[in-house]
N, C-alpha and C positions, 0 to 999 in steps of 0.2 A: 286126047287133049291134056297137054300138063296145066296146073293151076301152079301161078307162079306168088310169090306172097307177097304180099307189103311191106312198106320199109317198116313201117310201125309195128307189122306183125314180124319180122325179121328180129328188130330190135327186141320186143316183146321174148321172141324165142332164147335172143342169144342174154341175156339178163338170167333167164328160168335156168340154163346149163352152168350159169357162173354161182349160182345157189345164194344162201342167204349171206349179206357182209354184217362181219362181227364190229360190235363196235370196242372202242378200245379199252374202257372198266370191265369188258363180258371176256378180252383177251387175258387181262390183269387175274379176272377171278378164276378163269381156268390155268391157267399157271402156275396162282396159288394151290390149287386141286391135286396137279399131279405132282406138284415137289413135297419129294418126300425127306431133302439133306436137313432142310432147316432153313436152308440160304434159299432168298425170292430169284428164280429165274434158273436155278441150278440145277442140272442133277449129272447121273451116272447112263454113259455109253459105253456098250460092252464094244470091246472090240479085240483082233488079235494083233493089232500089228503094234502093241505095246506091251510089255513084258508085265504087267501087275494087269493084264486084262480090262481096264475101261480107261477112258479117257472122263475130262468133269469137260462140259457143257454149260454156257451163259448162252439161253436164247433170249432173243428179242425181234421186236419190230421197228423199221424205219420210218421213214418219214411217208414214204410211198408203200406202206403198209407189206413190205417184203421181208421175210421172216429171215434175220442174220443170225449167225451162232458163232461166238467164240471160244474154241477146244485149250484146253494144258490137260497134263499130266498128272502137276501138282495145283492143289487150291490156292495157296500162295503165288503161284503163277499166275494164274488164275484169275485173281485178282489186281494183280499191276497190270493186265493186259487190259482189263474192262476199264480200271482208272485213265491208262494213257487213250484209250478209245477216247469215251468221255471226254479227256482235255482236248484231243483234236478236233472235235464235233464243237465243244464250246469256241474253240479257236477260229473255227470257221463261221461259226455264228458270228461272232462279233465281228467278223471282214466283212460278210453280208451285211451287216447293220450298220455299217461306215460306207458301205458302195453306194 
């Protein structure tokens, strides 16, 4: 005879595989932890398919807690890319805020 479960012990199970949720100052402070440039959210990926060997990385999290990463080359890149991110994101906020 199988023993089939409960939804509650279903739910219960599938909660314990999804493990503990970080909350967002615990995500902030490990961040800070492993950057070593200087710059909050940055660092260094090795990689070969670029000729100076890594690429820089800006990670973050959205809105629905899904981890985004924007790649350059150069830091100066680097940089305009996260600002125009940012202005689209505030852009869109504020269409949301007028619908």
């Amino acid at each position: 005879m199988v023993k089939k479960h409960s939804d509650e012990s279903k739910e219960k199970m599938r909660e314990a595989k999804l493990g503990k949720r970080i909350s967002g100052s615990h995500k902030i402070s490990i961040s800070k932890v492993k950057n070593k440039t200087g710059i909050f959210r940055v660092y260094k990926n090795k990689t070969k398919t670029v000729r100076q060997g890594f690429v820089w990385v800006y990670s973050f999290y959205d809105l629905d807690n899904a981890r985004k990463v924007i790649n350059s080359v150069d830091l100066c890149k680097l940089k305009e890319k996260i600002t125009s991110f940012i202005n689209k994101l505030e852009k869109i906020e504020n269409l949301l805020y007028y619908i």
